[in-house]
PyMOL Python script that loads the backbone (N, CA, C, O; Angstrom):
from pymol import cmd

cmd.read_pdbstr("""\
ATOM      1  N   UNK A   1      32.592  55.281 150.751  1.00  0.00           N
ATOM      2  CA  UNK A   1      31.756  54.902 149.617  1.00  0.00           C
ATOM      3  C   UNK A   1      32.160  55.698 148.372  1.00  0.00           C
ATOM      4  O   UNK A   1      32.480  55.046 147.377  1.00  0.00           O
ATOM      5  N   UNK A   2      32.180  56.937 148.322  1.00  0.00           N
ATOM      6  CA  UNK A   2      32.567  57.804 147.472  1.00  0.00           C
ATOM      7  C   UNK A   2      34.426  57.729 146.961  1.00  0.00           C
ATOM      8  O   UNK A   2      34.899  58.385 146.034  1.00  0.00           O
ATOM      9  N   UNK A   3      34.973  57.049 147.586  1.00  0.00           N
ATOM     10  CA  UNK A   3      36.608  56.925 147.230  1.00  0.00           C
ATOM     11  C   UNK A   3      36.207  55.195 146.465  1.00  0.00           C
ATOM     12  O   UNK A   3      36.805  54.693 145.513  1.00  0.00           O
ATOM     13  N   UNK A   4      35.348  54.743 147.034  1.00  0.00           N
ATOM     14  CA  UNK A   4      34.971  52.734 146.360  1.00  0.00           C
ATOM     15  C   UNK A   4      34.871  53.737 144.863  1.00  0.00           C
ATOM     16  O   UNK A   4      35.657  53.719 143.915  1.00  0.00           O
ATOM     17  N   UNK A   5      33.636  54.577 145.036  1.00  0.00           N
ATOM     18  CA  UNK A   5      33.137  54.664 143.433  1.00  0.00           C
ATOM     19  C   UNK A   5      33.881  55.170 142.798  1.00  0.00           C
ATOM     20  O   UNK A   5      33.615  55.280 141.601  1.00  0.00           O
ATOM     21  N   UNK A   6      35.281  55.761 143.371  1.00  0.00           N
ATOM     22  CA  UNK A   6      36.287  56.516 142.533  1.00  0.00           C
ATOM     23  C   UNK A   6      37.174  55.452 141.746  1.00  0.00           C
ATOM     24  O   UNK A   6      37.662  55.465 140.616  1.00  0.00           O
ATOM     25  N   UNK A   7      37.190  54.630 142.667  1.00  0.00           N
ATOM     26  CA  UNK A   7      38.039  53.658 142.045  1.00  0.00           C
ATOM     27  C   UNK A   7      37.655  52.520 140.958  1.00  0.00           C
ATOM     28  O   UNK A   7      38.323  51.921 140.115  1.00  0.00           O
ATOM     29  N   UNK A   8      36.115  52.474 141.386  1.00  0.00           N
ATOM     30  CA  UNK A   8      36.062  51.559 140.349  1.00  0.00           C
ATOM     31  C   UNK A   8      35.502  51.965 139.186  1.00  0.00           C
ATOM     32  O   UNK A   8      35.444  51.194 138.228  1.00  0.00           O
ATOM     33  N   UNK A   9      34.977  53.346 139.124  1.00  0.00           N
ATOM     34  CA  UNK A   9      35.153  53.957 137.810  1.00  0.00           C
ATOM     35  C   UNK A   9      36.370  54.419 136.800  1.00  0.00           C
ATOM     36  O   UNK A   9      36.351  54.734 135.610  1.00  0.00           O
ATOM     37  N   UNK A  10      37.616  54.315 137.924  1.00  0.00           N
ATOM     38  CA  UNK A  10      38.873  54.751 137.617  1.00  0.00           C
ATOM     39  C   UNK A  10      39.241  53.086 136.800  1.00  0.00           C
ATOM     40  O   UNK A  10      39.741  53.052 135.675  1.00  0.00           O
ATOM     41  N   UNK A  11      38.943  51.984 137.478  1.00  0.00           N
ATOM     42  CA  UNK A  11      39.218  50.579 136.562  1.00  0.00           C
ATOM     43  C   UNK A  11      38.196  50.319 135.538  1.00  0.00           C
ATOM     44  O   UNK A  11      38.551  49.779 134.490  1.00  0.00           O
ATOM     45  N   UNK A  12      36.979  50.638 135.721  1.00  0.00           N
ATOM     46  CA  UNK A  12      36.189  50.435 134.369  1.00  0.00           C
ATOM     47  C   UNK A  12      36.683  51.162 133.015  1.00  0.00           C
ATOM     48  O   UNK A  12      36.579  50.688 131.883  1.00  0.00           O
ATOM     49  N   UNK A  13      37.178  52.266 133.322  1.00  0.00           N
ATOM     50  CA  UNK A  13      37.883  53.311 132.022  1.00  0.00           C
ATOM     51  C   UNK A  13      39.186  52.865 131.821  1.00  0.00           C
ATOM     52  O   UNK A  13      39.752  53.164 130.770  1.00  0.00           O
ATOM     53  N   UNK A  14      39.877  52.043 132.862  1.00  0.00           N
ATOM     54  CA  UNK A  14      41.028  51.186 131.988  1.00  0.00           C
ATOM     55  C   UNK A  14      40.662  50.464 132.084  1.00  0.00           C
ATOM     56  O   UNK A  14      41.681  49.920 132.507  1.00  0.00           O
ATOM     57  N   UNK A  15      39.498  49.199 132.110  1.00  0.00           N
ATOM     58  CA  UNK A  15      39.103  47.974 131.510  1.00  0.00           C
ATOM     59  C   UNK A  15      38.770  48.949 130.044  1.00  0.00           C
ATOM     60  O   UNK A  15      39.556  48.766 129.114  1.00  0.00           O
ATOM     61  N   UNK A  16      38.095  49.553 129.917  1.00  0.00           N
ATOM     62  CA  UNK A  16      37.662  50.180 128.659  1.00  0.00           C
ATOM     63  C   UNK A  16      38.428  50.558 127.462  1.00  0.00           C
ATOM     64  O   UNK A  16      38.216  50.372 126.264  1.00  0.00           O
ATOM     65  N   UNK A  17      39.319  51.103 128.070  1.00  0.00           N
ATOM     66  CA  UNK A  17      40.922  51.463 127.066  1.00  0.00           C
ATOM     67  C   UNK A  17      41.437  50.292 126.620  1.00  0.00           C
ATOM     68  O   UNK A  17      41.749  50.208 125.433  1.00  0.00           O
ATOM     69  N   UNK A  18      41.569  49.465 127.277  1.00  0.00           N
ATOM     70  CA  UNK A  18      42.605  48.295 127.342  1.00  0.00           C
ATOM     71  C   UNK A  18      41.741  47.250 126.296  1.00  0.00           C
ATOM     72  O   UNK A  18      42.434  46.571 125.538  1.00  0.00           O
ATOM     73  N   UNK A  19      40.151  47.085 126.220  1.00  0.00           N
ATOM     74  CA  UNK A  19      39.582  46.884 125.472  1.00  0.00           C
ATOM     75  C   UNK A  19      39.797  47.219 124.016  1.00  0.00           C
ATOM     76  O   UNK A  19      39.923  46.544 122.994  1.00  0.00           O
ATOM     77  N   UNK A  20      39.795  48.364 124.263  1.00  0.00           N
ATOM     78  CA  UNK A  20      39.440  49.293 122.921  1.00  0.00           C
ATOM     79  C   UNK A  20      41.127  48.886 122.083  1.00  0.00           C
ATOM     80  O   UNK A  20      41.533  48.773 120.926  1.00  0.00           O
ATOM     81  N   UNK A  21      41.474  48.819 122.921  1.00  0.00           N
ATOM     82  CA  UNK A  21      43.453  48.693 122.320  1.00  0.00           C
ATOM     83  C   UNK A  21      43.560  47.556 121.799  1.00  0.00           C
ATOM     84  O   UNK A  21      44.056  47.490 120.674  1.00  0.00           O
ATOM     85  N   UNK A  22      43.201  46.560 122.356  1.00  0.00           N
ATOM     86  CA  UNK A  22      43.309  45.116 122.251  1.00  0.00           C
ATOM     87  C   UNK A  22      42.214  44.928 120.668  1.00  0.00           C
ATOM     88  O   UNK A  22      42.563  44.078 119.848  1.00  0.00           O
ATOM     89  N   UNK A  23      41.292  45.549 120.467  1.00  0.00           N
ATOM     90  CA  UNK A  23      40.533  45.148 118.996  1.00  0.00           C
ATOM     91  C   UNK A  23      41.357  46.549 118.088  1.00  0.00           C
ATOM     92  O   UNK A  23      41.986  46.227 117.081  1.00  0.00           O
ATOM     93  N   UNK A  24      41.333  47.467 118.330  1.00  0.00           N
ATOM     94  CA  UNK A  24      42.696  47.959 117.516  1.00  0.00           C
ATOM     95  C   UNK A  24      43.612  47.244 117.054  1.00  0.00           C
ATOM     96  O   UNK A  24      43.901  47.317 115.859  1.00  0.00           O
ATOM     97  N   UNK A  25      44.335  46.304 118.005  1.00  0.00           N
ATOM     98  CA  UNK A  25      45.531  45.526 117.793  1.00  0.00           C
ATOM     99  C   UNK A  25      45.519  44.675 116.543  1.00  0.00           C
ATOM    100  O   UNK A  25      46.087  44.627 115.452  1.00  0.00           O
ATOM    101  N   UNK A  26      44.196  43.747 117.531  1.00  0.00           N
ATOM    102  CA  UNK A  26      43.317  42.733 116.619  1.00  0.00           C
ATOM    103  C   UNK A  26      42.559  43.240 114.927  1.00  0.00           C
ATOM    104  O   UNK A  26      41.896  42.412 114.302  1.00  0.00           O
ATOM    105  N   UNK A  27      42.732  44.318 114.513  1.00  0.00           N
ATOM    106  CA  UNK A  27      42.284  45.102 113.763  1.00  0.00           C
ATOM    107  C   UNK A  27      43.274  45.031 112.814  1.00  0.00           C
ATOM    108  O   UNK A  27      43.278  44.347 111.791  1.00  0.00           O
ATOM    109  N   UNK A  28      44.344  45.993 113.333  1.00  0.00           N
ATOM    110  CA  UNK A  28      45.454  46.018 112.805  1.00  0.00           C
ATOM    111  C   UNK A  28      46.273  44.597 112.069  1.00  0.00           C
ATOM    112  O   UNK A  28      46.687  44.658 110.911  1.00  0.00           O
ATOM    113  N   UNK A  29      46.413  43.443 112.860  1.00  0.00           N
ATOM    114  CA  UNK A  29      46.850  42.527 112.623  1.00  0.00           C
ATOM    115  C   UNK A  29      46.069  41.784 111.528  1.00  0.00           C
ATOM    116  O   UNK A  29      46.557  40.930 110.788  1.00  0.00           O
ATOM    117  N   UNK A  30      44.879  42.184 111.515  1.00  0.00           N
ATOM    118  CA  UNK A  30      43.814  41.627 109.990  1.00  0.00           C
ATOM    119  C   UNK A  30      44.283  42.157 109.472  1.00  0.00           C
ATOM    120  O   UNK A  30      45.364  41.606 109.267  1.00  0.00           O
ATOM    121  N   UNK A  31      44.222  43.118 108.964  1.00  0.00           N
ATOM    122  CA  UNK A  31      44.740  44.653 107.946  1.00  0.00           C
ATOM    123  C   UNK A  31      46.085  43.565 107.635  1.00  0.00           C
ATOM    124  O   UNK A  31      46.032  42.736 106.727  1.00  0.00           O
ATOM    125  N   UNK A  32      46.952  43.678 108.297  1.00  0.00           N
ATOM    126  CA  UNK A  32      48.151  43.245 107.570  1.00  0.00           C
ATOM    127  C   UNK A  32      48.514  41.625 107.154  1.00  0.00           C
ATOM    128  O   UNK A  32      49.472  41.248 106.480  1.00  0.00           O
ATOM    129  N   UNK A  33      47.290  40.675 107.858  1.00  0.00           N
ATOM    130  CA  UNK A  33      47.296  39.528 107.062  1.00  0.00           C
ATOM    131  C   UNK A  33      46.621  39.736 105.717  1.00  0.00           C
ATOM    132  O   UNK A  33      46.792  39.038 104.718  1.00  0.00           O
ATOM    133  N   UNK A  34      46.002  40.563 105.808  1.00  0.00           N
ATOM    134  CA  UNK A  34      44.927  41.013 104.381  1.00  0.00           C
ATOM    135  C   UNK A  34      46.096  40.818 103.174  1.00  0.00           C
ATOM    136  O   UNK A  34      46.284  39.988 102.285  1.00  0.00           O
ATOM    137  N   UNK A  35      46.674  41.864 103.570  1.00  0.00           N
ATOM    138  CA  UNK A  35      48.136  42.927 102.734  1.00  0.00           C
ATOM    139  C   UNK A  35      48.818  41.776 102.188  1.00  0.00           C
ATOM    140  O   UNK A  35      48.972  41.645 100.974  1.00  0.00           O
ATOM    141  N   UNK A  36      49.276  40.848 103.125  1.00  0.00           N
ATOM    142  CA  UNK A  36      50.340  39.676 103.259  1.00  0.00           C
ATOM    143  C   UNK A  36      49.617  38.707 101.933  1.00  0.00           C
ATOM    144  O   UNK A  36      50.108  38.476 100.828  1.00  0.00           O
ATOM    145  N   UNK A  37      48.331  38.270 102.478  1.00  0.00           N
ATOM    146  CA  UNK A  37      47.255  37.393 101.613  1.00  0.00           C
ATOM    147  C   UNK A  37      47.498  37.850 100.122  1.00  0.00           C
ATOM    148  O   UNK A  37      47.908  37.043  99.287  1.00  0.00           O
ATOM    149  N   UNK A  38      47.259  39.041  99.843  1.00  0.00           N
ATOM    150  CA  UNK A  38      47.003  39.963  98.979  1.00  0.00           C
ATOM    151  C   UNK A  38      48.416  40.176  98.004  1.00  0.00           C
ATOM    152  O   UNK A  38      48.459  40.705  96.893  1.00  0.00           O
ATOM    153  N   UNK A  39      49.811  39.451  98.976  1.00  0.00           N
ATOM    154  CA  UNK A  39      50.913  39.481  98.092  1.00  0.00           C
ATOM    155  C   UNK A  39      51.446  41.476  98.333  1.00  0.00           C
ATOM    156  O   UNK A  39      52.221  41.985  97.524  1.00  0.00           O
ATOM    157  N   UNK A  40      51.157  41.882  98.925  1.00  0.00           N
ATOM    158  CA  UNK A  40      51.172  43.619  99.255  1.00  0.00           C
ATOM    159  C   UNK A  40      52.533  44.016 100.175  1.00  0.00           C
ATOM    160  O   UNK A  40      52.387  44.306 101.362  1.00  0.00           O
ATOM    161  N   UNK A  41      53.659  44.010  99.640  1.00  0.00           N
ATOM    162  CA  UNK A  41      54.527  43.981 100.300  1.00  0.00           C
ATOM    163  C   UNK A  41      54.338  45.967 101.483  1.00  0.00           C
ATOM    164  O   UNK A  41      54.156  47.088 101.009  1.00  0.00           O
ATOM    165  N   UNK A  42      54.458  45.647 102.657  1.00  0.00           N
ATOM    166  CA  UNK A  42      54.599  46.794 103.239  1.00  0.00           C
ATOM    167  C   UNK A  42      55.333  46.691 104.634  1.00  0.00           C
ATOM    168  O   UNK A  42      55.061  46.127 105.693  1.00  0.00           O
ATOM    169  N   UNK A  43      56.507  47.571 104.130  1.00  0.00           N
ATOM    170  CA  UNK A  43      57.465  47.908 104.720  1.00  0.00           C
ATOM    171  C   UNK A  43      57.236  48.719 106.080  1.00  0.00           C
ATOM    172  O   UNK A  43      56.141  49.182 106.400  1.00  0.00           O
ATOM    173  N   UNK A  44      58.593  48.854 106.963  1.00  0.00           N
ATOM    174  CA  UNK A  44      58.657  48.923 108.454  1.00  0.00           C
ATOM    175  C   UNK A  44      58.181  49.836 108.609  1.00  0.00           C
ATOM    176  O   UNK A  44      57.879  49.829 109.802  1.00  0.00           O
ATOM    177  N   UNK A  45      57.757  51.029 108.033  1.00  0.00           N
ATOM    178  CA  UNK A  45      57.615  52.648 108.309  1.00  0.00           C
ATOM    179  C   UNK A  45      55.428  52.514 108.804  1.00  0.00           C
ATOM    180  O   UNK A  45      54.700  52.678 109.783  1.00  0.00           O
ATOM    181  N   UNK A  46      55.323  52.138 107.378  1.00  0.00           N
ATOM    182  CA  UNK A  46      53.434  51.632 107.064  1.00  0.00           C
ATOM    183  C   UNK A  46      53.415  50.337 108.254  1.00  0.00           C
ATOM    184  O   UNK A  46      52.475  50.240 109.043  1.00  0.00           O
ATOM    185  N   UNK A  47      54.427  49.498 108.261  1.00  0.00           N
ATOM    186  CA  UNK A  47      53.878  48.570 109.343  1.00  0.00           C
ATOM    187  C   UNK A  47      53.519  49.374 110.797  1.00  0.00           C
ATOM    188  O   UNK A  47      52.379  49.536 111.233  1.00  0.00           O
ATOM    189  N   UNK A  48      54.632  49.783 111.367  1.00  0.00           N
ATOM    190  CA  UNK A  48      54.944  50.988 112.380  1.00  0.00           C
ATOM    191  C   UNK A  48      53.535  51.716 112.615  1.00  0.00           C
ATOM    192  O   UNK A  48      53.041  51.472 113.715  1.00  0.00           O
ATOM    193  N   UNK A  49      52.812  52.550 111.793  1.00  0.00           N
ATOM    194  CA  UNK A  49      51.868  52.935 111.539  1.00  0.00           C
ATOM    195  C   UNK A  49      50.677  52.392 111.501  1.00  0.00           C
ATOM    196  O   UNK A  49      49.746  53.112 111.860  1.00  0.00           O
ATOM    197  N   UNK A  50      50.417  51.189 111.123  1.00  0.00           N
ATOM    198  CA  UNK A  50      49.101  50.464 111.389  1.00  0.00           C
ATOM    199  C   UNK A  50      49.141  50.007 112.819  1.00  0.00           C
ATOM    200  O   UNK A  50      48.232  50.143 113.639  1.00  0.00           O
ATOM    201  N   UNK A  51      50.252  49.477 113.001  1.00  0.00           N
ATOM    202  CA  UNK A  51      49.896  48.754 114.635  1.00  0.00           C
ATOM    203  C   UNK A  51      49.846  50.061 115.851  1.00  0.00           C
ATOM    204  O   UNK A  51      49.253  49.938 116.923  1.00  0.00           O
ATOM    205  N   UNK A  52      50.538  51.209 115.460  1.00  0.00           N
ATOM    206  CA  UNK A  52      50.309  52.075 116.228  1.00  0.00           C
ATOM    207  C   UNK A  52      49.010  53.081 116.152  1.00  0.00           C
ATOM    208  O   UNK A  52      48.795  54.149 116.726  1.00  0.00           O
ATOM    209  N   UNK A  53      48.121  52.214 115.088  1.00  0.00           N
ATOM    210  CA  UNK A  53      46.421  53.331 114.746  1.00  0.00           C
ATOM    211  C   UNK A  53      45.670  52.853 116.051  1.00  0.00           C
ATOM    212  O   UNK A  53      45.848  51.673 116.354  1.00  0.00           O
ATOM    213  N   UNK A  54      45.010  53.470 116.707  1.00  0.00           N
ATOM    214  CA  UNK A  54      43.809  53.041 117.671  1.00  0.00           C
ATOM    215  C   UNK A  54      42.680  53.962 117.393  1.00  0.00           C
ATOM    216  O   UNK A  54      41.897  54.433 118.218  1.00  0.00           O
ATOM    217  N   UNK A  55      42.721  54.207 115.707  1.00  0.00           N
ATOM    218  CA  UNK A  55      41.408  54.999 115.520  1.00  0.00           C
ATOM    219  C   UNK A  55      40.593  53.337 114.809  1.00  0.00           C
ATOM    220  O   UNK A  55      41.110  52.927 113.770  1.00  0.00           O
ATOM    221  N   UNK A  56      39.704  52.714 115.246  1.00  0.00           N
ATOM    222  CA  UNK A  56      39.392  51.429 114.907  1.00  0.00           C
ATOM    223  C   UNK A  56      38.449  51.936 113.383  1.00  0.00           C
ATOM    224  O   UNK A  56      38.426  51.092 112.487  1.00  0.00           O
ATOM    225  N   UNK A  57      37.881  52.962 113.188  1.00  0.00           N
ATOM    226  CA  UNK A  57      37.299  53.537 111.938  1.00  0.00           C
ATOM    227  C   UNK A  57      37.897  53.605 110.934  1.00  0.00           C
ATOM    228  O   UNK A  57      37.323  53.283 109.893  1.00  0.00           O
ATOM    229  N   UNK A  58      39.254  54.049 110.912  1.00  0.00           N
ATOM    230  CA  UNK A  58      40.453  53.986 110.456  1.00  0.00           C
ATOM    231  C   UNK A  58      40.672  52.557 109.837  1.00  0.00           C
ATOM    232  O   UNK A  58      40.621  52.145 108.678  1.00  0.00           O
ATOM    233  N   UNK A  59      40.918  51.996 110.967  1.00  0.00           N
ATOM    234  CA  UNK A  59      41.574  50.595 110.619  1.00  0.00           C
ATOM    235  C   UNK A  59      40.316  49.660 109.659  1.00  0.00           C
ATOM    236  O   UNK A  59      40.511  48.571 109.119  1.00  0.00           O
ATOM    237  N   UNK A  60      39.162  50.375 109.655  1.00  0.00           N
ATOM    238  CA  UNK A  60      37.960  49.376 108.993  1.00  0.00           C
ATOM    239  C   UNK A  60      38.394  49.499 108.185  1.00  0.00           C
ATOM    240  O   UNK A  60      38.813  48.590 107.469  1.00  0.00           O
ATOM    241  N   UNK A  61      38.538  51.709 107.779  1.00  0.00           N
ATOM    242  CA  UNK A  61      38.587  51.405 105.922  1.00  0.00           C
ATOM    243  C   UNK A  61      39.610  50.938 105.474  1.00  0.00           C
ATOM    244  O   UNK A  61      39.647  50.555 104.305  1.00  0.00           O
ATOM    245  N   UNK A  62      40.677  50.858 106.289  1.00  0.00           N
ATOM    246  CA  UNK A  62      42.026  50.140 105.671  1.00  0.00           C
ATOM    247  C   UNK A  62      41.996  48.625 105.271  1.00  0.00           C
ATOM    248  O   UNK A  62      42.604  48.193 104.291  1.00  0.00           O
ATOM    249  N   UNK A  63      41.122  47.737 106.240  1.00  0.00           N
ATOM    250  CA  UNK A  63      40.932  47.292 105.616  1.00  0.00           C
ATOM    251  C   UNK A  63      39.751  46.741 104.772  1.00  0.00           C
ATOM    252  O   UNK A  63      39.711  45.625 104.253  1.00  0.00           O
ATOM    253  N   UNK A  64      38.910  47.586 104.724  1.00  0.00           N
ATOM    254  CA  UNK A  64      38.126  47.504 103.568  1.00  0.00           C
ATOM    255  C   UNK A  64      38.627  47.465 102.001  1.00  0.00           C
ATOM    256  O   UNK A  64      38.322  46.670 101.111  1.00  0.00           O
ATOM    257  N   UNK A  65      39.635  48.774 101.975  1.00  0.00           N
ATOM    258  CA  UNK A  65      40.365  49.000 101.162  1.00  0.00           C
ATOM    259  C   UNK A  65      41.190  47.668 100.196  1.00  0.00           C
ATOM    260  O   UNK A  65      41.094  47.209  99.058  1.00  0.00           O
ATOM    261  N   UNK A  66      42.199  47.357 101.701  1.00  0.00           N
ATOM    262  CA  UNK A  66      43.261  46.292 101.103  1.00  0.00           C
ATOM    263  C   UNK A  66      42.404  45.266 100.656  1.00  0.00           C
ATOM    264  O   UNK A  66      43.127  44.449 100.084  1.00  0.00           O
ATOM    265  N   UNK A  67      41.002  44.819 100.621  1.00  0.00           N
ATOM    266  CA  UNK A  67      40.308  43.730 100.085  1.00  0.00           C
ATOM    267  C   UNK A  67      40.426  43.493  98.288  1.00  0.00           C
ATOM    268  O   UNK A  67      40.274  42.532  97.535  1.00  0.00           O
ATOM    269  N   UNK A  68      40.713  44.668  98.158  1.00  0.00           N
ATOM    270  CA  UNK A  68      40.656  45.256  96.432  1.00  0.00           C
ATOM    271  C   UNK A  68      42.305  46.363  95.841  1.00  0.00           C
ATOM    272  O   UNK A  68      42.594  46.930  94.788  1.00  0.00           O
ATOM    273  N   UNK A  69      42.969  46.212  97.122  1.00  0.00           N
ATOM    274  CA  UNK A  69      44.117  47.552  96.201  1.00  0.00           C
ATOM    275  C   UNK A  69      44.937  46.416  95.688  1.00  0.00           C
ATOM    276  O   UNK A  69      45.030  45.257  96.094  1.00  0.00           O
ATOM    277  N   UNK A  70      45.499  47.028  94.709  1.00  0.00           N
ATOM    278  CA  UNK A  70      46.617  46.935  93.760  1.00  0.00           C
ATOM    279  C   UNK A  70      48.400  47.471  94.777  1.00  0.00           C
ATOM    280  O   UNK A  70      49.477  46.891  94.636  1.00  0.00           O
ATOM    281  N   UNK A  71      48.241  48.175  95.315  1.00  0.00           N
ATOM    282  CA  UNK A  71      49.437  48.243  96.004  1.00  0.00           C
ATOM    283  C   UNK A  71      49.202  48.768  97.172  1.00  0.00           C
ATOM    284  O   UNK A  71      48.108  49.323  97.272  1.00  0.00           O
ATOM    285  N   UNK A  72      50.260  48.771  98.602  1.00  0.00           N
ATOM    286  CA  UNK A  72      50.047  49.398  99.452  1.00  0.00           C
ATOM    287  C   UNK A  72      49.599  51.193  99.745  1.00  0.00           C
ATOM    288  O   UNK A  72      49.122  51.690 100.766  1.00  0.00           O
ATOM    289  N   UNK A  73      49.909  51.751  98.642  1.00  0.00           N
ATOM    290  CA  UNK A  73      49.654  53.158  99.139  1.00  0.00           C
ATOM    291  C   UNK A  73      48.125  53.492  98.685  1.00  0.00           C
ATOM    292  O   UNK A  73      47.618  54.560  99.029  1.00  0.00           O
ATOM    293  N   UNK A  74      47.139  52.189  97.609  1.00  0.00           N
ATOM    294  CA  UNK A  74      46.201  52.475  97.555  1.00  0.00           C
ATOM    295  C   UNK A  74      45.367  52.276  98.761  1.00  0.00           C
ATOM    296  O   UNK A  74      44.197  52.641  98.879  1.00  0.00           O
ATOM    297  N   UNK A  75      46.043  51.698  99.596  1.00  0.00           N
ATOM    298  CA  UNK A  75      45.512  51.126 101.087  1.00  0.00           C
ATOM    299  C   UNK A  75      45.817  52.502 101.850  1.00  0.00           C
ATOM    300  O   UNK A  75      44.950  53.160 102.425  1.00  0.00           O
ATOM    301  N   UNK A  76      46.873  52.768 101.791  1.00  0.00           N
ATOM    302  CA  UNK A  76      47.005  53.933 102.755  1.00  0.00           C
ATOM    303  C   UNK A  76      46.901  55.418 102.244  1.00  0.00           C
ATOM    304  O   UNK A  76      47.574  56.298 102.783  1.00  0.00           O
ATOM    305  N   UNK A  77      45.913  55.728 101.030  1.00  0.00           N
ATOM    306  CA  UNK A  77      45.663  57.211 101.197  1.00  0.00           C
ATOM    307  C   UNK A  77      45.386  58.029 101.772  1.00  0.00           C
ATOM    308  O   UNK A  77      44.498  57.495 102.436  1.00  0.00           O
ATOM    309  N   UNK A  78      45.436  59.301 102.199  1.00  0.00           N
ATOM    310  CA  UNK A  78      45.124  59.773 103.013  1.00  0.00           C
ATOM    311  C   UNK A  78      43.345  60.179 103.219  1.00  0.00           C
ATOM    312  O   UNK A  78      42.809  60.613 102.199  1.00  0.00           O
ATOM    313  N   UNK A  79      42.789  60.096 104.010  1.00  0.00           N
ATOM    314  CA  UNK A  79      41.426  60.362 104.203  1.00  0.00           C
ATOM    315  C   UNK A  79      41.299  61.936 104.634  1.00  0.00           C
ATOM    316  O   UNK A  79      41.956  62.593 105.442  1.00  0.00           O
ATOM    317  N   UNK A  80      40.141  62.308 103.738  1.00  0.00           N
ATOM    318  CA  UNK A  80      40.023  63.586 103.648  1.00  0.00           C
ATOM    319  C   UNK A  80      39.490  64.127 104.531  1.00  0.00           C
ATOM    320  O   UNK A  80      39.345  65.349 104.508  1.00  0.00           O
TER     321      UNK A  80
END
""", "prot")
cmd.dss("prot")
cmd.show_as("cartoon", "prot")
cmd.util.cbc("prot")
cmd.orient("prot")
């Protein structure tokens, strides 16, 4: 019983991750249709970097941000 509950707490925390990655992804990929929409050219380095964020807080204000910037680095300042 105690090795059952090991395991399926061991798959609920990667159902959980795998979750959490997958609306990151999905996050990310708004963010950069935003950018695209927006005419925001951003190159391989900033692309690289958004799809690899899985802070999803992150990825809000980014794109909160790109709703209104003028260029990509007003999208990507650094947060204090």
């Amino acid at each position: 019983a105690y090795k059952a509950q090991l395991v399926a707490t061991g798959e609920a925390r990667g159902e959980a991750r795998g979750e959490a990655r997958g609306e990151a992804r999905g996050k990310a990929k708004s963010l950069l249709a935003v950018m695209a929409a927006r005419g925001l050219f951003v190159n391989d380095l900033v692309r690289a970097q958004i799809l690899r964020c899985q802070d999803l807080t992150q990825l809000d204000r980014w794109i909160t941000r790109a709703a209104t910037a003028k260029s990509v680095s007003d999208v990507m300042i650094a947060v204090a």
